[in-house]
C-alpha positions, 0 to 999 in steps of 0.5 A, spaced: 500 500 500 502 507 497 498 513 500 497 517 494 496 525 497 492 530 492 497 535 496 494 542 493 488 543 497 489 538 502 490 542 509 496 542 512 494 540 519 492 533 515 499 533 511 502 533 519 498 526 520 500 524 514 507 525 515 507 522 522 504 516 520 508 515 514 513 516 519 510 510 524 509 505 520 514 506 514 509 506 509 510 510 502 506 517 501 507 521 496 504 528 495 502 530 488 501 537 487 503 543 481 506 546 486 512 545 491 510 542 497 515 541 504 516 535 506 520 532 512 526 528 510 524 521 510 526 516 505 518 514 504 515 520 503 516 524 496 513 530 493 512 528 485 510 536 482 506 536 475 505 541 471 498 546 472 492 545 469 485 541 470 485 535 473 493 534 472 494 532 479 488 527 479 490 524 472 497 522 475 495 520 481 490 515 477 495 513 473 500 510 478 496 508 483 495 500 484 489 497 487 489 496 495 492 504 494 489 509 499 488 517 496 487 522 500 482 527 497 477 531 497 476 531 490 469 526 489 471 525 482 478 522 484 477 519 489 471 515 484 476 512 480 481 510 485 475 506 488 473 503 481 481 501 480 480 497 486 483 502 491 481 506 498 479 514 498 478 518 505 477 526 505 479 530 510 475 530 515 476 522 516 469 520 510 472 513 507 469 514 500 467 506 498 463 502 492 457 503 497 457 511 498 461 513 492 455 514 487 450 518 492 456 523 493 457 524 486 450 525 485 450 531 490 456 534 488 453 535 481 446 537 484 451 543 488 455 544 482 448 545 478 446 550 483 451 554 483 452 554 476 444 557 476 448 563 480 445 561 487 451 561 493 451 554 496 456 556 501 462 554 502 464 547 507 465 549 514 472 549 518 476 543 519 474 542 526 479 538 532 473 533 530 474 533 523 482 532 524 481 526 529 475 522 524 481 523 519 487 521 525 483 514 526 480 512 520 488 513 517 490 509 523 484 504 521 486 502 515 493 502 516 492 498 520 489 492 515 493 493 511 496 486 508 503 489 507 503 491 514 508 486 517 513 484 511 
């Protein structure tokens, strides 16, 4: 298992556990963005910079990542097609994205881009909380924890 982090809009209080658990538990995190991001020096933990545009960060993680990977995204569309190539998808606030949810939360989120796209203001979504950081924390731990290569 590779933990696949679509880094540009991810918060950096969640790369902070991200890395700690990498760290932990040696597992390999690689942050992909368009745009440098610091990382802690650790021979597991990469940053793989693409150039910008839409859905360039996306398109790489898809492409490299293999099945019973994990992506770290909020980005519904992203995380949908690393479901469907057979991997896990979590967000920021500690949701696991599955095969079961995955179709209602697209579902959705075409509903809110419709009505923002009729000009209504939809809002934004609320602050991460300690709340949000903590589910994120514990899911995390949750499936590393059941990873297969966990003890090779």
């Amino acid at each position: 298992m590779k933990i696949w982090v679509d880094a540009d809009a991810c918060p950096v209080v969640i790369k902070e556990i991200l890395f700690k658990a990498a760290i932990r538990t040696g597992i390999h995190l690689i942050l992909v963005a368009n745009r440098p991001i610091r990382i802690p020096p650790s021979s597991n933990i990469k940053m793989l910079q693409v150039v910008s545009g839409f859905d360039v960060a996306d398109n790489e993680i898809i492409k490299r990542l293999n099945a019973g990977d994990l992506v770290i995204t909020g980005d519904i569309p992203l995380a949908a097609e690393a479901i469907n190539k057979g991997g896990y998808a979590l967000d920021s606030r500690g949701e696991l994205y599955t095969a079961e949810n995955i179709g209602e939360r697209l579902n959705m989120r075409d509903f809110m881009d419709t009505l923002r796209n009729s000009g209504i203001n939809t809002g934004g979504p609320s602050q991460l909380s300690q709340s949000d950081r903590q589910n994120f924390a514990n899911q995390l731990d949750s499936l590393l924890s059941k990873r297969p290569d966990k003890n090779q």
